[in-house]
LUMDRENBA-407801 format. One record per residue (C-alpha): residue number from 1; residue in three letters; x, y, z. Coordinates in steps of 0.02 Angstrom, whole numbers, plus 50000, padded with zeros to 5 digits. Example, Ala and Ser with C-alpha at 12.3 -4.5 7.8 and 13.67 -1.06 7.14 Angstrom:
<sites>
   num   residu       x       y       z
     1      ALA   50615   49775   50390
     2      SER   50684   49947   50357
</sites>
This chain:
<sites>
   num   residu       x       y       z
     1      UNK   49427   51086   49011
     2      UNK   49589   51028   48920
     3      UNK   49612   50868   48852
     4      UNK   49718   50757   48979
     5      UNK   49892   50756   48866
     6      UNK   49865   50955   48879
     7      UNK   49866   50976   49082
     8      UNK   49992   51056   49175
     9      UNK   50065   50903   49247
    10      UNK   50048   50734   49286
    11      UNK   49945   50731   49128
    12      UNK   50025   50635   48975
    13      UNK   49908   50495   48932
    14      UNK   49993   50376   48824
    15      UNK   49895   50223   48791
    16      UNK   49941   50063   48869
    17      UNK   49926   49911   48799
    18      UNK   49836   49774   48910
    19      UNK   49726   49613   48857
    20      UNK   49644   49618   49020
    21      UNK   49568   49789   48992
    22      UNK   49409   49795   48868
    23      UNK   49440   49943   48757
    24      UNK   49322   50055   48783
    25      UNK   49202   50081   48926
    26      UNK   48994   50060   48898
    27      UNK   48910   50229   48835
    28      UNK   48872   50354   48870
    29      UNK   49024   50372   48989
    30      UNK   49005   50553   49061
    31      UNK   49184   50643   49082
    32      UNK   49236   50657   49271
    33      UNK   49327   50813   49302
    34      UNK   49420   50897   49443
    35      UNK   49519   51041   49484
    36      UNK   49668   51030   49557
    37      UNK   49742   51169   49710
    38      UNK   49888   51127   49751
    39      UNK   49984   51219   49901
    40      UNK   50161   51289   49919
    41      UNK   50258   51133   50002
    42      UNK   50114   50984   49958
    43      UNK   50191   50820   49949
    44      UNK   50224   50769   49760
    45      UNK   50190   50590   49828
    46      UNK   50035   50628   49877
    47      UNK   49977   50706   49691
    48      UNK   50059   50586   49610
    49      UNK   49961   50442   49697
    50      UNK   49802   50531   49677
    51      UNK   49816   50567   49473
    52      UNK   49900   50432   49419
    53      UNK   49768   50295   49445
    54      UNK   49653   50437   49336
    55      UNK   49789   50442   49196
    56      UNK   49787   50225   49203
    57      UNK   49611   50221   49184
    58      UNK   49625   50352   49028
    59      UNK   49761   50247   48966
    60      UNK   49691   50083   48978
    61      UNK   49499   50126   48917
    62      UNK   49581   50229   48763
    63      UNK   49461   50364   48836
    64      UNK   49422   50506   48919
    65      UNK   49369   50441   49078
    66      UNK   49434   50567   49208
    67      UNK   49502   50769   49154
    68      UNK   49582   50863   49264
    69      UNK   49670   51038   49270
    70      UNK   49821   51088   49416
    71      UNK   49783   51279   49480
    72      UNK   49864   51361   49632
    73      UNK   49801   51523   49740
    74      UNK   49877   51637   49639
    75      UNK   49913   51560   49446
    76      UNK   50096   51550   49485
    77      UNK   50190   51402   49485
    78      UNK   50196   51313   49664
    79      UNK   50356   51236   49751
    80      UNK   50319   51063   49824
    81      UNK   50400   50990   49971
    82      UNK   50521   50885   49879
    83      UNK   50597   51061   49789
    84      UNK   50507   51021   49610
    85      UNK   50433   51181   49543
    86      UNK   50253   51116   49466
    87      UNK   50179   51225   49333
    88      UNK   50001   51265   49347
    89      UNK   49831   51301   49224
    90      UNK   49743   51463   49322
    91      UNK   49705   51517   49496
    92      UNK   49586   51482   49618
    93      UNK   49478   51628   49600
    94      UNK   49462   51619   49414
    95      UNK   49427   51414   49417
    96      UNK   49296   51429   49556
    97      UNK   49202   51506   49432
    98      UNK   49191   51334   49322
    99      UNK   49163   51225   49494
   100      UNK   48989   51139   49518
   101      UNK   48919   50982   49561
   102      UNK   48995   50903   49419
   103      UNK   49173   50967   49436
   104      UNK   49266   50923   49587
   105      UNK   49382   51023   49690
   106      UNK   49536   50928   49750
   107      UNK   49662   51024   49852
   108      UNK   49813   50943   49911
   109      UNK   49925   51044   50044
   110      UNK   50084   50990   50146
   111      UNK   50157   51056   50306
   112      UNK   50147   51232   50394
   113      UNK   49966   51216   50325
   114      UNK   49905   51348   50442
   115      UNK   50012   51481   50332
   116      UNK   49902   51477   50181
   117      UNK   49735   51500   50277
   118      UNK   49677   51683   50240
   119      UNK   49544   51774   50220
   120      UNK   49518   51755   50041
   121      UNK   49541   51571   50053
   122      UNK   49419   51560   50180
   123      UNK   49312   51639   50066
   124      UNK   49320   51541   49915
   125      UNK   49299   51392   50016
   126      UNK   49154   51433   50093
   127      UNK   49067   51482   49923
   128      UNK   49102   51309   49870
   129      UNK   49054   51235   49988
   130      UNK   48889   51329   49977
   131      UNK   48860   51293   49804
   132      UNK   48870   51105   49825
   133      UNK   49045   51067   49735
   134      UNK   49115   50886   49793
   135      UNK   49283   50921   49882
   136      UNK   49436   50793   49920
   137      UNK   49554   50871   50026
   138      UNK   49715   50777   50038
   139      UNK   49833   50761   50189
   140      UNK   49858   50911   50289
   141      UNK   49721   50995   50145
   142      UNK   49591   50952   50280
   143      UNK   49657   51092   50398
   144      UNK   49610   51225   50270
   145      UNK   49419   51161   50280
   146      UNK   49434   51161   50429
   147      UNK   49504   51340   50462
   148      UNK   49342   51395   50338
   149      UNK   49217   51331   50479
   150      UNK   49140   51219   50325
   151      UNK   49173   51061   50431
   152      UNK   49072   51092   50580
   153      UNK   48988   50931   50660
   154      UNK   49057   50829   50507
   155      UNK   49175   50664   50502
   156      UNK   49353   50687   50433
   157      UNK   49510   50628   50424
   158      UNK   49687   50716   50399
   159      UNK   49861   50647   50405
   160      UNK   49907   50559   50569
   161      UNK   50029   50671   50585
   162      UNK   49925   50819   50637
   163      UNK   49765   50708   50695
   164      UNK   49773   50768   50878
   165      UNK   49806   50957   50827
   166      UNK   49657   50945   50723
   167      UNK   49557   50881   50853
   168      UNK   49603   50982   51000
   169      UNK   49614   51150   50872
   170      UNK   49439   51130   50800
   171      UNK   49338   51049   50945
   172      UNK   49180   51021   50825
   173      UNK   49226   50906   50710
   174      UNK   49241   50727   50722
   175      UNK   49416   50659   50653
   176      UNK   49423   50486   50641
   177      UNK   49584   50377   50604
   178      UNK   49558   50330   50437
   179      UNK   49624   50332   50261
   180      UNK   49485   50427   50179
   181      UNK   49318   50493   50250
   182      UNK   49161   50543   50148
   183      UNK   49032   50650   50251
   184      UNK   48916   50741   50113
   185      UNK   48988   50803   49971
   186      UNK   49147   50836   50067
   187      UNK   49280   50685   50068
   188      UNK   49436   50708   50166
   189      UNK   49577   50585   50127
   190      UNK   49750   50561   50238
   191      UNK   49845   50587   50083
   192      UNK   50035   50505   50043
   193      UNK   49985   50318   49986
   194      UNK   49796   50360   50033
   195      UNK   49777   50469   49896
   196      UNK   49798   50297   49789
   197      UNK   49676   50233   49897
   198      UNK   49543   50354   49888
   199      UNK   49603   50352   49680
   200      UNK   49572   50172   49658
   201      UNK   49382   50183   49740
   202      UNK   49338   50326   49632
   203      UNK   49411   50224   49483
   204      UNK   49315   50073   49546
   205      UNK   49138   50175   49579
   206      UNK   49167   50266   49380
   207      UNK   49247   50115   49295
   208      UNK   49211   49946   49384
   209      UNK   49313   49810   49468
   210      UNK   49407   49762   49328
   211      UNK   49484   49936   49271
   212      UNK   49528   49956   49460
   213      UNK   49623   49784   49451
   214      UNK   49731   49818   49295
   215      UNK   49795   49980   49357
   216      UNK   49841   49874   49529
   217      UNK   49959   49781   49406
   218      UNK   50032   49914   49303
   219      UNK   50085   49997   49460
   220      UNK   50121   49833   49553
   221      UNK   50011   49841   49679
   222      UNK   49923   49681   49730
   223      UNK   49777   49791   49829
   224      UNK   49700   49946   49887
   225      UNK   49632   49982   50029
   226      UNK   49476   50007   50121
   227      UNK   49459   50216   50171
   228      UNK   49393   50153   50341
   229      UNK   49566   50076   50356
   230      UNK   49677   50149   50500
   231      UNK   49823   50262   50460
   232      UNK   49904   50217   50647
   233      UNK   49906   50018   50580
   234      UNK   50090   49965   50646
   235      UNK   50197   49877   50508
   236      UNK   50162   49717   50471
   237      UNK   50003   49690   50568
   238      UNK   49869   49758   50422
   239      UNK   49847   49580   50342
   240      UNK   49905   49471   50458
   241      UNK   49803   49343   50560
   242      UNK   49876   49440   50721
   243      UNK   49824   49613   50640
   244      UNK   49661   49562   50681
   245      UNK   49673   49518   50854
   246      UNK   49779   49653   50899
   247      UNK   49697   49800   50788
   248      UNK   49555   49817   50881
   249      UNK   49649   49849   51046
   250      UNK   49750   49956   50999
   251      UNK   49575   50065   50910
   252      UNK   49539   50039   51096
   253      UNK   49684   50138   51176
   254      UNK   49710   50279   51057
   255      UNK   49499   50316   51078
   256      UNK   49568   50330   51286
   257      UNK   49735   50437   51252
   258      UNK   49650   50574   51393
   259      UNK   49584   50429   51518
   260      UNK   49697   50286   51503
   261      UNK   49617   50117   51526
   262      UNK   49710   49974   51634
   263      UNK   49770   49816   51553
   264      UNK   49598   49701   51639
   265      UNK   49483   49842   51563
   266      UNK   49565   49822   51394
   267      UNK   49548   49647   51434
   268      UNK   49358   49652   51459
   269      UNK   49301   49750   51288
   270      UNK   49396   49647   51184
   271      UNK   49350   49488   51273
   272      UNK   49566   49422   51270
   273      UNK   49633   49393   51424
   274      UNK   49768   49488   51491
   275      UNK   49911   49354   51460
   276      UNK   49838   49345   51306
   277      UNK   49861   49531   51260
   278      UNK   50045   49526   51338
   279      UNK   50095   49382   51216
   280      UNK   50029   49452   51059
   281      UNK   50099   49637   51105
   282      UNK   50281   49556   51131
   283      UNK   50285   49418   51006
   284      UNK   50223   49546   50847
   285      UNK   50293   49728   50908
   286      UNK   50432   49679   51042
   287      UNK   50346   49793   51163
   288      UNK   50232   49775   51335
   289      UNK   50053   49826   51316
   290      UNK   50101   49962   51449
   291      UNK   50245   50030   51332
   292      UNK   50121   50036   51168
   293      UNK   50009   50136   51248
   294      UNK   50139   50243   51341
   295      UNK   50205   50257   51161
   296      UNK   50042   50318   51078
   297      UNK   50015   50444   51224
   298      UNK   50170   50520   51220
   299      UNK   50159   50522   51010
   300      UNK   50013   50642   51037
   301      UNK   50089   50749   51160
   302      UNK   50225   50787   51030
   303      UNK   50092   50842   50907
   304      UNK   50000   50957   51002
   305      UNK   50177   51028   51074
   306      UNK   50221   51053   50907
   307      UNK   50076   51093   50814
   308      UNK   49979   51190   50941
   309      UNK   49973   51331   51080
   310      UNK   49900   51228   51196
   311      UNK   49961   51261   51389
   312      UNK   50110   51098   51432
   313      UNK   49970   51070   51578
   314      UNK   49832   51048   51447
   315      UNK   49934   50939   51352
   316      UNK   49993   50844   51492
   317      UNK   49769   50816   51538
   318      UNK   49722   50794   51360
   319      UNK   49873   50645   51345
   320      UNK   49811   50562   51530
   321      UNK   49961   50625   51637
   322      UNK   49906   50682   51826
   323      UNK   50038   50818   51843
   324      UNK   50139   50924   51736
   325      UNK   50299   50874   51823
   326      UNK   50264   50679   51794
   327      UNK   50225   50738   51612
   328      UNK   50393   50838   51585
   329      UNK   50486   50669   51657
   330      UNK   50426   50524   51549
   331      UNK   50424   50639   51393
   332      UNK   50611   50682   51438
   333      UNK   50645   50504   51477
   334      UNK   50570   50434   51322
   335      UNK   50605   50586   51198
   336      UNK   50765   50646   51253
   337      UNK   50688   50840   51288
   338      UNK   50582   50926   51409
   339      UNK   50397   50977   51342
   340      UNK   50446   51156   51356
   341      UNK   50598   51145   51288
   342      UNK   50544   51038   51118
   343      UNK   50406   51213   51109
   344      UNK   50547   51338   51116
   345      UNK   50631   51226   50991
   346      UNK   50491   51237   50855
   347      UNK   50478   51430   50915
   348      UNK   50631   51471   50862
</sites>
């Protein structure tokens, strides 16, 4: 593969000075590599916050730690969601050819994910699968893996953003709510920030503790974070001494989104009592238990409105509601639209 200051982007590694950092790593320090698909409208965020961390850790060691090369479907130059045109190395087909256990396939996709499926895709994917190659498929990436039937029976994750689509659309998979997921040789990462995430632990596993650290200060970052971490976290509450009361019942209600539980059930498996619950819901997110989980159902009903062909009545089931017309209400009441309307919306 290229050298990293010769990659198609994100690439120039200009050595950083840093006292902290011993300057070279212990040999022999086999070369990491990874190919890099990126998607027409992936989020530059999300590939930025993935390579970066790589390009630190090249920086700071004054080595070649980590080598990577950007490729798209078809060799040409790929649009990403923020309107920067990002020039690749090759396409798919022709790099698949280099893929193996020691050479990773990252692929990193945005929204309207479900355009860039294919046959051929489907294909490749399957092939690599096949042959053993570790994958990390960032944000909406997962969907692709996904489509390909390679993620049958496995865990996963994907951006929160299409978490209930992906679970309703693909009924054998398991999709948990977390920043990154490992099940094999497959890991499937939320993407955005996550990528870092997922980043730093790879830099962590190849590098140690220490290497990890320093690039937390370059890019002033006082942590990363755990990839069994939950994506649906509300602000504020991740470190705090409340987070840790009120995290776990709020796991509790988005695990019952179909069969809502009452407020003395919720108050039973978490072992708070109900006035307990009803202080720490208004005192940290200004909000009744009642309208949290109201909030969280009616979240997912927008997803799989938008992002699915699912029947309003099936929606309405799979989000608890005991009628369509009691459905259609609160979502208009809350949302400002009727189900069916929002639908014709995104038809259009």
């Amino acid at each position: 593969m290229n050298a990293p200051n010769k990659h198609a982007a994100f690439s120039a590694a200009v050595p950083l000075k840093d006292a902290n950092v011993s300057a070279k790593l212990p040999d022999p320090t086999p070369l990491t590599e990874f190919v890099v698909l990126v998607m027409p409208g992936f989020s530059q965020l999300c590939l930025a916050s993935f390579l970066e961390p790589l390009r630190l850790a090249n920086s700071l060691t004054r080595s070649a730690v980590f080598d990577w090369k950007i490729i798209s479907l078809d060799g040409r130059p790929v649009r990403c969601a923020s309107g920067v045109l990002v020039g690749v190395a090759g396409r798919l087909e022709d790099a698949a050819k280099d893929l193996d256990t020691n050479v990773s396939l990252v692929m990193c996709a945005g929204e309207n994910v479900e355009r860039f499926g294919g046959a051929a895709l489907r294909s490749s994917l399957r092939q690599i699968v096949r042959a053993r190659t570790p994958i990390y498929a960032l944000g909406t990436a997962t969907w692709l893996l996904a489509d390909a039937s390679v993620l049958r029976n496995a865990r996963c994750t994907i951006h929160w953003g299409r978490m209930a689509a992906l679970a309703e659309t693909f009924e054998d998979i398991a999709v948990d709510d977390a920043l990154f997921v490992q099940d094999g040789h497959i890991v499937t990462c939320a993407g955005e920030f996550a990528a870092f995430d997922l980043a730093m632990d790879l830099v962590q596993k190849r590098a140690g503790a220490g290497l990890a650290g320093s690039i937390c200060q370059h890019v002033a970052a006082d942590r990363w974070r755990d990839g069994a971490s939950c994506q649906s976290v509300p602000p504020g509450l991740r470190y705090s001494g409340a987070g840790k009361r009120l995290l776990p019942i709020i796991k509790l209600m988005e695990a019952n989104l179909e069969d809502p539980l009452s407020l003395q059930d919720i108050s039973r498996c978490v072992a708070i009592s109900r006035r307990q619950i009803e202080r720490l819901f208004e005192r940290h997110l200004s909000r009744t238990p009642f309208q949290h989980y109201l909030a969280l159902r009616l979240a997912r009903a927008r997803q799989l409105i938008e992002l699915t062909d699912m029947p309003i009545m099936d929606v309405a089931v799979a989000c608890g509601f005991v009628s369509s017309s009691h459905f259609s209400k609160t979502f208009r009441d809350h949302l400002g639209v009727l189900p069916s309307e929002l639908r014709m919306l995104e038809r259009a």
